[in-house]
VOTISE-915248 format. One record per residue (C-alpha): residue in three letters; x, y, z. Coordinates in steps of 0.5 Angstrom, whole numbers, padded with zeros to 4 digits, always signed. Each point is the difference from the previous one (the first is absolute). Layout:
ALAXYZ;...
END
This chain:
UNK+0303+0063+0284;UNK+0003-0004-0006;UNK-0005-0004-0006;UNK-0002-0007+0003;UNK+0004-0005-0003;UNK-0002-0006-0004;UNK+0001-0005+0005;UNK-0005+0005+0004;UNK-0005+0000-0006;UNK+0000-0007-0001;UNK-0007+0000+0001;UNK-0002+0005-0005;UNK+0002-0006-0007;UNK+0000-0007+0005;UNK-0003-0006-0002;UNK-0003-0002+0006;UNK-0002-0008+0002;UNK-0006-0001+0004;UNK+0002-0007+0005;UNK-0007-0003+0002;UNK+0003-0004+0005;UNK-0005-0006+0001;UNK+0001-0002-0008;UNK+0007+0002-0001;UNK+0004-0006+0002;UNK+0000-0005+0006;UNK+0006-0001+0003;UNK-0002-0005+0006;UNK-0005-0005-0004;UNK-0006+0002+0004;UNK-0004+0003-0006;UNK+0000+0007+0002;UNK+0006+0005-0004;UNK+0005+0003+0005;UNK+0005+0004+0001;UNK+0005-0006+0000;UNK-0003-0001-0008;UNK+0000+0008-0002;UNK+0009+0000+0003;UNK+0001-0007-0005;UNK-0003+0004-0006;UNK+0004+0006+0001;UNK+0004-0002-0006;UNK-0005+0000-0004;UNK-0003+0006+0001;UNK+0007+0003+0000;UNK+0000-0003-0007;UNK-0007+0003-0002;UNK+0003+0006+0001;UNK-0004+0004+0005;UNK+0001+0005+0004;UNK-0004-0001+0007;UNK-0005-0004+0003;UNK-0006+0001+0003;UNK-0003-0005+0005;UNK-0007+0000+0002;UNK-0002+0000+0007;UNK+0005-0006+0002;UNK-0002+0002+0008;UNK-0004-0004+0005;UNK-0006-0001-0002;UNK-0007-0005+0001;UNK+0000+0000-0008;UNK-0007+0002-0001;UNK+0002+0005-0005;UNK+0006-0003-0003;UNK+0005+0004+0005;UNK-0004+0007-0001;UNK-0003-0002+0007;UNK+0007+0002+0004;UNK+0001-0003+0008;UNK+0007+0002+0001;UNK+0004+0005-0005;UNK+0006-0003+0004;UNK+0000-0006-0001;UNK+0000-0004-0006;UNK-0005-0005+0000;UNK+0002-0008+0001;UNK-0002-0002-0006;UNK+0005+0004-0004;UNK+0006+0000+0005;UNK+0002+0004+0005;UNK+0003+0007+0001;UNK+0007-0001+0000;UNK-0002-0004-0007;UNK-0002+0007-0002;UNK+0006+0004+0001;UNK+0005-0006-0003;UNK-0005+0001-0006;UNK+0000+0008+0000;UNK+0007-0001+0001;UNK+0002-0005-0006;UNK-0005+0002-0006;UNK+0005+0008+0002;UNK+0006-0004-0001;UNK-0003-0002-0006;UNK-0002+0007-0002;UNK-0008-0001+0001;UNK-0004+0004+0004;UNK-0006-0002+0006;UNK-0006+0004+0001;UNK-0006-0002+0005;UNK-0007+0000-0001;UNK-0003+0004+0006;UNK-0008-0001+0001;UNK-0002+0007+0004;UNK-0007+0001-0001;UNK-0002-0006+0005;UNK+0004-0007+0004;UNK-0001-0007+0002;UNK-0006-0001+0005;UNK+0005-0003+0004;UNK+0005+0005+0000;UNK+0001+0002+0008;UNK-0004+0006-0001;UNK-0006-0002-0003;UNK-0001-0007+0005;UNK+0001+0006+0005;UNK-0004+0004-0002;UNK-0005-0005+0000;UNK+0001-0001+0007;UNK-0004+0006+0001;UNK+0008+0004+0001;UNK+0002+0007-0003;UNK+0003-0003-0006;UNK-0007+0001-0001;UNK+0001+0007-0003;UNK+0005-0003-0005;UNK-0005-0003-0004;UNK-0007+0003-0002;UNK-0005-0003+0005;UNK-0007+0003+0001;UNK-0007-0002+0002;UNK-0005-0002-0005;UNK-0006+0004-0003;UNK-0007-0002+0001;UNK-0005-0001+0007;UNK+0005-0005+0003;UNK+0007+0001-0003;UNK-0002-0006-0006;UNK+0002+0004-0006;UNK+0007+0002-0003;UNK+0003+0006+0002;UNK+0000+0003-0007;UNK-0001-0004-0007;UNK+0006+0000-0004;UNK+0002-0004-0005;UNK+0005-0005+0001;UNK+0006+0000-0005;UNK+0000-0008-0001;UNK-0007+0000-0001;UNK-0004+0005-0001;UNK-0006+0003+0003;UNK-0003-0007+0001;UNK+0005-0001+0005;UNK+0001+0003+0007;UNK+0006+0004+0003;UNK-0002+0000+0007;UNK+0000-0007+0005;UNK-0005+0000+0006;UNK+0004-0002+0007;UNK-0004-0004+0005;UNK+0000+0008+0004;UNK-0003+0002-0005;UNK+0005+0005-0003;UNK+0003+0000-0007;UNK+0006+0000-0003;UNK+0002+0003-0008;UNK+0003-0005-0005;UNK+0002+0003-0008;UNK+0001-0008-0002;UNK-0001-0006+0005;UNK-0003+0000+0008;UNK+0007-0003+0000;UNK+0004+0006-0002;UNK-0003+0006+0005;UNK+0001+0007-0003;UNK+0006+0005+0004;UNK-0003+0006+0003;UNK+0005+0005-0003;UNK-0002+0006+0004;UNK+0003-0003+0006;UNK+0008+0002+0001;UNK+0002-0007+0002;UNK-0002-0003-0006;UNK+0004+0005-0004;UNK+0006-0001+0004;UNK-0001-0007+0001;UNK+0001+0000-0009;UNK+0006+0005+0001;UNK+0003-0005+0004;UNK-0001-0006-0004;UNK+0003+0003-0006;UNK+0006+0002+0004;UNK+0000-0007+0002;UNK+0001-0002-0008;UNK+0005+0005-0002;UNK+0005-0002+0006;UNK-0001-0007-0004;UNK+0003+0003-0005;UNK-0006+0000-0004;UNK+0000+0005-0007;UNK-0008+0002+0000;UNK-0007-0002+0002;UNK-0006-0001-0004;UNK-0007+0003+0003;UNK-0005-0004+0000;UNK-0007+0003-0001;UNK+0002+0007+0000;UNK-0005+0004+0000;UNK-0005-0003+0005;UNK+0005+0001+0007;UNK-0005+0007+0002;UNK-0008-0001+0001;UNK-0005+0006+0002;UNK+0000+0001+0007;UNK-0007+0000+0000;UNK-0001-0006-0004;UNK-0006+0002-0004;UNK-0004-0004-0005;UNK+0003-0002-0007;UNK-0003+0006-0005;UNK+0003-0002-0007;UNK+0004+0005-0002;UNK+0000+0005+0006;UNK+0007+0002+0000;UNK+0004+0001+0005;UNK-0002-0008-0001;UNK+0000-0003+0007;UNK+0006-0005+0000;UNK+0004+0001-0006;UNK+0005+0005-0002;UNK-0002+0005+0005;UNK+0004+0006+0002;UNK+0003-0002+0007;UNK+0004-0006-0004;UNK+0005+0005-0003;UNK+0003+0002+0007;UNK+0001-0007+0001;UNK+0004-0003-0007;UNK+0004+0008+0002;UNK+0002-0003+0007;UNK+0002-0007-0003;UNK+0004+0003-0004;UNK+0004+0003+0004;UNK+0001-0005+0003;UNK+0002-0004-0007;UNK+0006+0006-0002;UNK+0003-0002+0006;UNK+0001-0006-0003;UNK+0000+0001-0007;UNK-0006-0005+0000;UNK-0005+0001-0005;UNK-0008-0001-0001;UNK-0005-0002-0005;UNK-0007+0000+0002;UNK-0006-0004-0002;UNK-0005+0005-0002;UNK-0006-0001-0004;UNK-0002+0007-0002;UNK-0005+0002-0007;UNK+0002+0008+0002;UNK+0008+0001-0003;UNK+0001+0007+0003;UNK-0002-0003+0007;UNK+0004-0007-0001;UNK+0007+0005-0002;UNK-0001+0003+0007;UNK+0003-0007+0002;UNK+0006+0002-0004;UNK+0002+0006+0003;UNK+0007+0001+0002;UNK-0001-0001+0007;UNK-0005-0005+0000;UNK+0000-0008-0004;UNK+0006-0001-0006;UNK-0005-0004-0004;UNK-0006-0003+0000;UNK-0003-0005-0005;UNK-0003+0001-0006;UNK-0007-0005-0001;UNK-0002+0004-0006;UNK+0005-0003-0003;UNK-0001-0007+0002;UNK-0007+0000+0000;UNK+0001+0002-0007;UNK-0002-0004-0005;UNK+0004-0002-0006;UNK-0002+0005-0005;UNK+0004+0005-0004;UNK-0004+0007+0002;UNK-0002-0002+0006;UNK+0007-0002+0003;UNK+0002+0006-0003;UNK-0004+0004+0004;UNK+0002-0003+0005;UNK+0007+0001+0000;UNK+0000+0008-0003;UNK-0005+0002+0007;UNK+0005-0005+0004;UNK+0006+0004-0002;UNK-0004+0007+0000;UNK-0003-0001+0008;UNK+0007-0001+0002;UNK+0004+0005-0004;UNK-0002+0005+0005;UNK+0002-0002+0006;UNK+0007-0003-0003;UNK-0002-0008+0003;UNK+0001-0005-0005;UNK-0006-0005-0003;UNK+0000-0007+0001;UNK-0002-0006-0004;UNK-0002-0006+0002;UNK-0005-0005-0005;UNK-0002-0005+0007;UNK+0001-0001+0007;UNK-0002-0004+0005;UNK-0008+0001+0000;UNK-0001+0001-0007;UNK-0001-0006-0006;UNK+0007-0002-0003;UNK+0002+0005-0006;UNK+0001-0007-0005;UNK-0007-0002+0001;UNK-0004+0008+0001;UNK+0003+0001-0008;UNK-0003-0007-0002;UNK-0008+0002+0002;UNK-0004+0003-0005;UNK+0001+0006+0006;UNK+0006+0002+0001;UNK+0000+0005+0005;UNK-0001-0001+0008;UNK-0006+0001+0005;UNK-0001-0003+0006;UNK-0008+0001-0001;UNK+0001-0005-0006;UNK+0004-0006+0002;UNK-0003-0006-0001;UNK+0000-0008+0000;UNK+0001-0003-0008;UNK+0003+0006-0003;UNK+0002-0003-0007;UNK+0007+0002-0001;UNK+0005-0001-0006;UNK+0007-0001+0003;UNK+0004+0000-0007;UNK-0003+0007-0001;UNK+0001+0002+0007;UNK+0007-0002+0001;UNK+0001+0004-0007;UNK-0002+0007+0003;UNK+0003-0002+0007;UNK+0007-0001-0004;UNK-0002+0007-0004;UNK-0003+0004+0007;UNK+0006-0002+0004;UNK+0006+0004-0006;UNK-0006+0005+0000;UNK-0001+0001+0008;UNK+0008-0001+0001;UNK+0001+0005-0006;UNK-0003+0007+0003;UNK+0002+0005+0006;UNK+0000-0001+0006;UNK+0001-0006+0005;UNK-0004-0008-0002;UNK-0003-0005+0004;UNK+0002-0007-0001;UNK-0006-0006+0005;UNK+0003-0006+0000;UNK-0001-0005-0006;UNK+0000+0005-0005;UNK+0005-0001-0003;UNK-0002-0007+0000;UNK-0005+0002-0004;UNK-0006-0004+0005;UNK-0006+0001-0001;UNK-0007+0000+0005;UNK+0000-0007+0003;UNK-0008-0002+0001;UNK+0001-0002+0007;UNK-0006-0006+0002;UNK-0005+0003+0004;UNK+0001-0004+0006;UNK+0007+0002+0000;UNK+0000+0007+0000;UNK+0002+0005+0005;UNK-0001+0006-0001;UNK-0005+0005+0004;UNK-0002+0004-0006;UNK-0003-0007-0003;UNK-0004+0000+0006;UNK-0002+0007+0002;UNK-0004-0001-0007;UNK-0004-0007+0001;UNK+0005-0004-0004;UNK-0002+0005-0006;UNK+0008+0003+0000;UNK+0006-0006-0002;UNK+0003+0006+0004;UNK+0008+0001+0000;UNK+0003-0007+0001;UNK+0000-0002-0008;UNK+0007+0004+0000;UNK+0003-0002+0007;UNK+0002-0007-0003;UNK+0006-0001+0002;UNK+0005+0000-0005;UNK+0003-0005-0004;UNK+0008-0001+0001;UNK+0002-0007-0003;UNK-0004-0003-0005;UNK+0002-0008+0002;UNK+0000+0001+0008;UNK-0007-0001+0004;UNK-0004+0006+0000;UNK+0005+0003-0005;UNK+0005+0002+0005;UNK-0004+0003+0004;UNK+0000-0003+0007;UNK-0005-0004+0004;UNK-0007-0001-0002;UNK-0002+0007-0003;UNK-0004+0004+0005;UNK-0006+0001-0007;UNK+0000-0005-0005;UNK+0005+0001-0006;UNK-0003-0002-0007;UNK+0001-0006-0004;UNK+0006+0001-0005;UNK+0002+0006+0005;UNK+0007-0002-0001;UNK+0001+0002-0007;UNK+0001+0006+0002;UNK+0005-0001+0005;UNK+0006+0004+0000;UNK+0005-0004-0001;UNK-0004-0002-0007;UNK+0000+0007-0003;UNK+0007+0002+0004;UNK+0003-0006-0006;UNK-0005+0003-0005;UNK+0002+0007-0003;UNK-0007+0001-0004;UNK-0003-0001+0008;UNK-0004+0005+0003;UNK+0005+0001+0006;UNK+0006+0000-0005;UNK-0003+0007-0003;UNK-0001+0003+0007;UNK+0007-0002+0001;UNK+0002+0004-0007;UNK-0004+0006+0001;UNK+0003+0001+0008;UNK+0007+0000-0003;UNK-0002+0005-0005;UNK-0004+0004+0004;UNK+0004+0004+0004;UNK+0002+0004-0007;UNK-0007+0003+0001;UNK+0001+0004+0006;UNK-0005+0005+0003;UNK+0000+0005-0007;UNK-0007+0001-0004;UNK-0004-0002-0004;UNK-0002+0002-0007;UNK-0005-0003-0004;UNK+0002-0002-0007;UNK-0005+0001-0007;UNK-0004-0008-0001;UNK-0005-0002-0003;UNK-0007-0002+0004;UNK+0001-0006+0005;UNK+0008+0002+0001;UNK+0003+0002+0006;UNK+0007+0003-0002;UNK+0004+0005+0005;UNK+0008+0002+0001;UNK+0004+0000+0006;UNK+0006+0003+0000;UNK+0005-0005+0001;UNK+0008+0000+0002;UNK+0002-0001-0007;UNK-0006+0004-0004;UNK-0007+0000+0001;UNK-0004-0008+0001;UNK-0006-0001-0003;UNK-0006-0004+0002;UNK-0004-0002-0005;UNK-0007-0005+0002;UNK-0005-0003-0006;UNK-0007+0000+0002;UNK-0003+0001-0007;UNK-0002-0006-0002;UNK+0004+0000-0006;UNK+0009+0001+0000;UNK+0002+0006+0000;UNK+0006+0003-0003;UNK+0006+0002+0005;UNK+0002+0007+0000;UNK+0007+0001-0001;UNK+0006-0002+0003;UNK+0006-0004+0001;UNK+0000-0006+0005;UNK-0006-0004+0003;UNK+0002-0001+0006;UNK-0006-0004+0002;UNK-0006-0004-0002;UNK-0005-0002+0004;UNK-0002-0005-0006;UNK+0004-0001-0007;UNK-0001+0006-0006;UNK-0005-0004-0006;UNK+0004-0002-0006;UNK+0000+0007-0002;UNK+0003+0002+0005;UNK-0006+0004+0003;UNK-0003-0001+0007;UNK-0005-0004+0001;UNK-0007+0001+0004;UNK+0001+0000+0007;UNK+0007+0001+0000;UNK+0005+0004+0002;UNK+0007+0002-0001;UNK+0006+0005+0004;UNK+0004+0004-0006;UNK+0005+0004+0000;UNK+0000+0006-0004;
END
């Protein structure tokens, strides 16, 4: 067998654009983003110069969790189009050279997705979830006292039915969790990612990844107890190996959601046989400081190494606060536990070291992830208490400001109602949003979208070799790549004073202009070549 081809690897270096539907763009006029909008901006993503699209769940759904409560992996949900809308857009962004993943969400489904609403029905679908009789003298206490991944302890992951049976729930009671020991549900999923690798799609990520087994047994919580009762059990690997299978057939890939402390038990994911890359949370919760962000990208790179897979960066997504806004706080890194209303935020700041961290992560090995608007440089919306949606906000007793400050939907045009968007937007946008509309900044070379542009066209001289880092006084951030053309080199201020360049003999790119002295200034950074 001959050496894979570039084309074959093309998810090894990729910049991959993450499309949360809903807040995209609204072809129809209704509020809501669909596919209509995503098949109109082709164009432009094609000018931003990325490689692939990943969608969030974009299937029929009730909406309870923003789409990760699926109904029907076969049908697109009305309110982004249909079906056959999916292929054309499959299909159009090929021609124009970009790549579709899909989001699969396999830990649980809709409690209206045939299955549940026949198991509850008292039918054998039953076995396909985790139902069982309660604890305590007449069946009143929960089957087992697990943690809700929402919510903590404080909330329950088990719902009570009127025949006194209950049923298991990681996230919310409208998202019932799979029985993964049973072969209906392995072959069920085997053949929905058939279904999307014959629509030609090129990957699919894995939601929760590392949540699908649970002991049979359902014991208590115990912390610390190791094999842990729902996460990152043994029995998952068979899984991901048979999926893969599946996958090579179609020369489709996987990039899995996998939240593990242990690194050695998180690279077993990447083994040749199982997933093609996982996402990197160390990195995006990071905060934005050089030694910690050093260590972060060395023990990245090192997990990596020995099973061959490549890393992957990403500094937002779709349920974390927006990277202009994160880097502005007095705590630049990211917690769920930490969230909170009235966080005072600096956005000069913020965007400064969101311009510097965008050339820094599209500068190191391995594939990028891109979540919509950040190119743009968004910050967080605060959304108004009444008008928020998310069930993370309620899970917390309204504590939490939840995920939809960085779902707003996006601005296109700074003079047009709701800044191009479409209808009335389903979350509210805030006032003076169309600044950041992307016709504005497509016009201004200085603009945030005009460099992510830049540094996608320069990107590809990367590759996929090493990194080497270089001598640099505290606070700096300063490696090699070899480069097609001779070595590139980043360089990222971070020291509160300049900092002298290392030699070399173009800039390439900046995220912020050099100091009169021709020195970099703080929070900036630059691509040299050597």
């Amino acid at each position: 067998m001959g050496q894979p081809t570039h084309a074959q690897n093309w998810w090894r270096s990729a910049v991959i654009y993450q499309v949360y539907v809903r807040s995209f763009a609204d072809g129809d006029g209704d509020g809501t983003g669909d596919l209509a909008g995503v098949r109109a901006k082709l164009p432009y993503l094609a000018e931003l110069g990325v490689d692939a699209l990943w969608f969030n769940p974009w299937y029929l759904s009730p909406m309870k969790d923003g789409g990760y409560d699926v109904a029907d992996y076969r049908v697109i949900d009305p309110a982004f189009g249909t079906l056959a809308e999916a292929e054309k857009l499959i299909a159009e962004a090929k021609e124009l050279g970009i790549r579709t993943l899909v989001d699969i969400v396999p830990n649980h489904v809709s409690d209206q997705h045939p299955w549940f609403r026949a198991a509850l029905a008292g039918g054998p679908e039953r076995e396909l979830f985790h139902f069982r009789p309660g604890r305590g003298e007449h069946g009143e206490l929960p089957p087992n006292d697990w943690p809700s991944q929402f919510a903590g302890s404080a909330e329950p992951v088990w719902t009570r039915l009127p025949d006194g049976t209950w049923f298991l729930h990681l996230f919310t009671p409208e998202q019932p969790d799979l029985n993964w020991a049973h072969p209906t549900v392995r072959q069920e999923h085997e053949e929905i990612l058939r279904f999307w690798f014959e629509r030609g799609v090129a990957g699919v990520r894995i939601d929760s990844a590392a949540l699908l087994a649970k002991d049979p047994d359902l014991p208590d919580f115990v912390e610390g107890r190791d094999p842990h009762p729902y996460v990152d059990r043994d029995e998952l690997h068979d899984i991901y190996r048979s999926w893969r299978s599946v996958a090579d057939a179609y020369d489709g890939i996987f990039v899995g959601e996998v939240w593990l402390p242990d690194t050695e038990r998180f690279a077993r994911y990447l083994r040749p046989d199982e997933l093609h890359t996982a996402f990197n949370f160390s990195f995006l919760s990071c905060p934005w400081d050089a030694g910690r962000l050093r260590t972060s990208i060395d023990e990245t790179l090192a997990e990596h190494a020995p099973v061959g897979a490549p890393a992957t960066w990403v500094l937002c997504n779709h349920d974390v606060t927006r990277t202009v806004t994160r880097y502005g706080r007095a705590d630049t890194g990211f917690d769920f536990a930490t969230k909170a209303f009235g966080t005072p935020t600096d956005l000069a700041l913020g965007t400064r070291r969101a311009r510097a961290g965008a050339l820094l992560s599209l500068a190191l090995p391995g594939a990028v992830y891109l979540y919509q608007g950040e190119e743009l440089g968004l910050p967080e919306a605060e959304i108004p208490r009444d008008r928020i949606q998310d069930p993370m906000h309620f899970r917390s007793g309204g504590t939490d400001p939840g995920r939809d400050g960085c779902r707003v939907p996006l601005p296109w045009t700074a003079d047009a109602p709701y800044a191009g968007f479409g209808g009335e937007p389903w979350l509210p946008q805030p006032s003076g949003w169309s600044a950041y509309a992307a016709d504005l900044q497509a016009a201004d070379p200085g603009s945030m979208l005009s460099l992510y542009r830049a540094a996608l066209t320069i990107r590809p001289e990367f590759g996929d070799g090493p990194l080497t880092w270089l001598p640099a006084p505290e606070g700096v951030l300063a490696f090699a790549r070899p480069g097609q053309e001779g070595r590139l080199l980043c360089v990222v201020n971070l020291a509160d004073a300049p900092a002298d360049l290392p030699a070399h003999s173009r800039l390439l790119l900046g995220s912020g202009p050099l100091d009169p002295q021709g020195r970099l200034p703080k929070d900036t950074a630059v691509w040299l070549r050597d």
